[in-house]
TITOR-415340 format. One record per residue: residue number from 1; residue in one letter; x, y, z of N, C-alpha, C, O in turn. Coordinates in steps of 0.2 Angstrom, whole numbers. Atoms other than C-alpha are relative to their C-alpha. Last residue first. Layout:
{NUM,'A',{X,Y,Z},{X,Y,Z},{X,Y,Z},{X,Y,Z}}
...
This chain:
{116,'X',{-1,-6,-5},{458,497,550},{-5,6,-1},{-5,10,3}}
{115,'X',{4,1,-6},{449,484,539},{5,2,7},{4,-1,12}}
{114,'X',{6,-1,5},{454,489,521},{-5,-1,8},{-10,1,9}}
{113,'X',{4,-9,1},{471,492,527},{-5,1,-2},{-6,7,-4}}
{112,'X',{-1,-2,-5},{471,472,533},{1,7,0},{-2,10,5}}
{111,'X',{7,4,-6},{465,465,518},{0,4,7},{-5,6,9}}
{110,'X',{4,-5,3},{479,477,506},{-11,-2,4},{-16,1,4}}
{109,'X',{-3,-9,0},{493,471,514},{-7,3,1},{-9,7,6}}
{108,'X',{3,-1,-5},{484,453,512},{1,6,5},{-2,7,10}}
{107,'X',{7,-1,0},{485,456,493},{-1,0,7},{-6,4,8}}
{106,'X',{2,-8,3},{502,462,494},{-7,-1,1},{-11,4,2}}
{105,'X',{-2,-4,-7},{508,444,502},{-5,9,0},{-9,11,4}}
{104,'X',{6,0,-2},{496,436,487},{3,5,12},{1,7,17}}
{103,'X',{7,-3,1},{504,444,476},{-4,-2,5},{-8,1,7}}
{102,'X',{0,-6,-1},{522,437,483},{-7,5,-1},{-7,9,4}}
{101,'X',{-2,1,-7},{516,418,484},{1,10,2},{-2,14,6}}
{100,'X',{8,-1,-3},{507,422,465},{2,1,7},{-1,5,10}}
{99,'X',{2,6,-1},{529,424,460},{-9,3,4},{-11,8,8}}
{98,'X',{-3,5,4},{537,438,453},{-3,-6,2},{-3,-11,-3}}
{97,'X',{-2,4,-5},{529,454,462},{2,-6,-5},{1,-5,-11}}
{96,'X',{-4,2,1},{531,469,451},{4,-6,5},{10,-7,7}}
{95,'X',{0,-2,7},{511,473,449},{8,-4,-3},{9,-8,-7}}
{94,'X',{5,3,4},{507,471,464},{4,-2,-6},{8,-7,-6}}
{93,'X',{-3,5,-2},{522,481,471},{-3,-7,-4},{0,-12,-6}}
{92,'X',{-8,2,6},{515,493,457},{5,-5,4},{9,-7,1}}
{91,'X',{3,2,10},{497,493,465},{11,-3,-3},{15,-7,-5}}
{90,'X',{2,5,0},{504,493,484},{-1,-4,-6},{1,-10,-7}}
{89,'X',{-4,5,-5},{514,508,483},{-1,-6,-3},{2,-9,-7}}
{88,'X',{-5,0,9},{500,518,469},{7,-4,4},{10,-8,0}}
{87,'X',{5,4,6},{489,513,487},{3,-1,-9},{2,-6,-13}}
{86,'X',{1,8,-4},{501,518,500},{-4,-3,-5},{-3,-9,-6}}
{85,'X',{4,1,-6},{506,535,492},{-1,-6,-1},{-1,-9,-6}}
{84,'X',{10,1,2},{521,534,482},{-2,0,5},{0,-1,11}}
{83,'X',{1,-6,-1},{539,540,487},{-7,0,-1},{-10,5,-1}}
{82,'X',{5,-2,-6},{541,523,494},{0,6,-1},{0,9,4}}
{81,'X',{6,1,-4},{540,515,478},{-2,5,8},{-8,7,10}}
{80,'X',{3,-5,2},{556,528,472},{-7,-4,2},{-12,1,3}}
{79,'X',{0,-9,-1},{567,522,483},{-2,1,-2},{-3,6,1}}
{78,'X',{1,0,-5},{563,502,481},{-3,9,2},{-8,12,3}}
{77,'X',{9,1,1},{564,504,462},{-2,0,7},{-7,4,7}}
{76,'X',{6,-6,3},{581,511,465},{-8,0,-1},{-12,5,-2}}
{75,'X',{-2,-6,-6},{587,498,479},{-3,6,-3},{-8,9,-1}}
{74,'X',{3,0,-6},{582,485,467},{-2,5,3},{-8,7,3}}
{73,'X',{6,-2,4},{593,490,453},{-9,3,3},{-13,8,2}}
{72,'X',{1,-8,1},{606,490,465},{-8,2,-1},{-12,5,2}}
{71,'X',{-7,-4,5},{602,473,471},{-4,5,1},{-9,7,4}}
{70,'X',{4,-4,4},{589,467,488},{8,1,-7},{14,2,-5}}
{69,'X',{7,0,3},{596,455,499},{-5,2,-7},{-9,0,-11}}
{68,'X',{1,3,5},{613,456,494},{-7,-2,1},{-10,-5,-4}}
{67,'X',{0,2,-2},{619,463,514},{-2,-6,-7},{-2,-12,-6}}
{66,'X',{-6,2,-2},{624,478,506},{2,-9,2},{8,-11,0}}
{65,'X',{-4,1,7},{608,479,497},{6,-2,2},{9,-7,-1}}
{64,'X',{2,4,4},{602,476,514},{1,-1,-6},{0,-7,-8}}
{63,'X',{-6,7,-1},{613,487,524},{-6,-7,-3},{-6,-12,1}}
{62,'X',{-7,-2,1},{607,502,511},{3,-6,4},{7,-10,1}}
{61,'X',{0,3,6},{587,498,514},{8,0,-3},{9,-5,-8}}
{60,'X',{1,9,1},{590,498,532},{0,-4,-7},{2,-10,-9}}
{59,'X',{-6,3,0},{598,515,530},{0,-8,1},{4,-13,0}}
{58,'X',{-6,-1,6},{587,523,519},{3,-5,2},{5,-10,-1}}
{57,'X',{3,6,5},{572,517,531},{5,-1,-5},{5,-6,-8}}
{56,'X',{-2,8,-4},{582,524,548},{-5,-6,-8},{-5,-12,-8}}
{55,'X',{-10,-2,0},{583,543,536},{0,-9,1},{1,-13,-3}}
{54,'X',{-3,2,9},{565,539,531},{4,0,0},{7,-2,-5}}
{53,'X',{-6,0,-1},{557,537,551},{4,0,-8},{5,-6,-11}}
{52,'X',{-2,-3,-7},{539,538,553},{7,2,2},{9,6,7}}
{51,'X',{6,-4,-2},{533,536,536},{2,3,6},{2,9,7}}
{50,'X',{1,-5,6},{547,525,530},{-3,5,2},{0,10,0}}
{49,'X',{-7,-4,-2},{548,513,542},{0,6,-1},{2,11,3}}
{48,'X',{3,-6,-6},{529,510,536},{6,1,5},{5,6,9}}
{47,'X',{6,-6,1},{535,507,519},{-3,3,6},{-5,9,7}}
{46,'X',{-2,-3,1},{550,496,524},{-3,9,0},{-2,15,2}}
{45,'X',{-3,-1,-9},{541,483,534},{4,8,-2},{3,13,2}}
{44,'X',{5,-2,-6},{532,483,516},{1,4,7},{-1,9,11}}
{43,'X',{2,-8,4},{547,484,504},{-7,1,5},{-8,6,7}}
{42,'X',{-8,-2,0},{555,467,517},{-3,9,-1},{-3,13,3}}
{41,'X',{-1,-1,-6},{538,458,515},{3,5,3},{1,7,9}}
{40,'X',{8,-5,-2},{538,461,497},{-1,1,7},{0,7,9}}
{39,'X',{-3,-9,2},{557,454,497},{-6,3,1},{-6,8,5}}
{38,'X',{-3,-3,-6},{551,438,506},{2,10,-2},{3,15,2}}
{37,'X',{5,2,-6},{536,435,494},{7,4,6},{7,9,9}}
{36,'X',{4,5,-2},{549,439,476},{-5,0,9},{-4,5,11}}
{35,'X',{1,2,-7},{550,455,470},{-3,-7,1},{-8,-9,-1}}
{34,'X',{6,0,-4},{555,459,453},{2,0,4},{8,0,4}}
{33,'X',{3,6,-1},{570,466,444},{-6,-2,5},{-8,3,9}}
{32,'X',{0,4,-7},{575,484,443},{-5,-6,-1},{-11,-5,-2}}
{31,'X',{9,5,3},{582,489,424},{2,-5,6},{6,-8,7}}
{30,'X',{6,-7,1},{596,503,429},{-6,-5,2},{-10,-5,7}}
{29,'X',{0,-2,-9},{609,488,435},{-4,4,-3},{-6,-1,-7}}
{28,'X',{1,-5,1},{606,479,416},{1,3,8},{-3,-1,11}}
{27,'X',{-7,-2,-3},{611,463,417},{0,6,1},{6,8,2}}
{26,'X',{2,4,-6},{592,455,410},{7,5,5},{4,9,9}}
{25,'X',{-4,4,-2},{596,467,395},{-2,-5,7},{-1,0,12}}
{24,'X',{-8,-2,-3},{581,476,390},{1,-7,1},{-2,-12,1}}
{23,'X',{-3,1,-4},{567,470,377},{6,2,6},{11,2,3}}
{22,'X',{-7,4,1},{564,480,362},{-2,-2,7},{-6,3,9}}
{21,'X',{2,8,5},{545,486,358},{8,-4,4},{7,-10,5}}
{20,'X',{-6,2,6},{546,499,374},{-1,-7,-4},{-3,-12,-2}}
{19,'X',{-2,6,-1},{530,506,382},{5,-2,-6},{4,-1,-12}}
{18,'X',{-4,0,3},{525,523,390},{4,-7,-2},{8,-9,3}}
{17,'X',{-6,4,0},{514,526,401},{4,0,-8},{2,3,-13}}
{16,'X',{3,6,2},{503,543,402},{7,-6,1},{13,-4,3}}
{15,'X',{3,0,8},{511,556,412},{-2,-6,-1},{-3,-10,4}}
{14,'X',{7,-4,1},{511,563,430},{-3,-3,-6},{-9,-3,-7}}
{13,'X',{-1,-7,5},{529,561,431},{-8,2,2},{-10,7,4}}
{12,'X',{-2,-3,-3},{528,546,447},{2,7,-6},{6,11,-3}}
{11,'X',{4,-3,-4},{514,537,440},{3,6,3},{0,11,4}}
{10,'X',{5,-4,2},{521,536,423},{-2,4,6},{-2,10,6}}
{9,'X',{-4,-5,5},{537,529,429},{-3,6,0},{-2,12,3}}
{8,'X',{-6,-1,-5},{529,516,441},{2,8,-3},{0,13,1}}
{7,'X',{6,-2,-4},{516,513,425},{3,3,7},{0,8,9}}
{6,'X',{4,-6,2},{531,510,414},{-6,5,4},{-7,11,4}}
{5,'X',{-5,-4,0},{539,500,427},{-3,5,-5},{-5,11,-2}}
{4,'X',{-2,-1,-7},{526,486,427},{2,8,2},{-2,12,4}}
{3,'X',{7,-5,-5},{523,487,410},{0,2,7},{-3,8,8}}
{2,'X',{-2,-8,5},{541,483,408},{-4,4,1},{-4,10,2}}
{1,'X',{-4,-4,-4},{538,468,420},{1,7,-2},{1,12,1}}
């Protein structure tokens, strides 16, 4: 997961990644946890909201943290996925899915833009 987020990090500076030896705290609001298959689902419908409407995807994303779908933490790693393009998007949800059922939502993502 760390590497995960290093790469995330990276992509969004420009720089190489950057890896810590310590652990963080699980409780940590900064440090955003994975994605399970529904919540992938959720950061997808979100990403093509997003494109056409970002104010109406802020606000879905806001009554859904409200609503405990997603946490804070969440909500930050959300907001800055969708400032990625569709494919550094893809790769780092990849990357920060929690379960193979999640990976494999991201991989059919990635079937279906490959054949539009």
């Amino acid at each position: 997961m760390q590497k995960a987020m290093s790469r995330l990090a990276a992509r969004i500076r420009g720089r190489a990644p950057y890896f810590r030896v310590a652990e963080p705290l699980k409780t940590n609001p900064v440090i955003p946890q994975s994605f399970d298959a529904a919540q992938v689902k959720l950061v997808l419908h979100l990403g093509e909201l997003h494109r056409d409407d970002p104010t109406q995807a802020a606000l879905m994303l806001e009554s859904w943290v409200l609503g405990n779908v997603f946490s804070a933490a969440q909500q930050s790693m959300i907001a800055s996925l969708l400032a990625l393009e569709r494919d550094d998007l893809l790769q780092t949800l990849f990357d920060c899915a929690s379960t193979n059922e999640a990976r494999r939502v991201v991989g059919e993502e990635l079937l279906r833009l490959a054949h539009e």
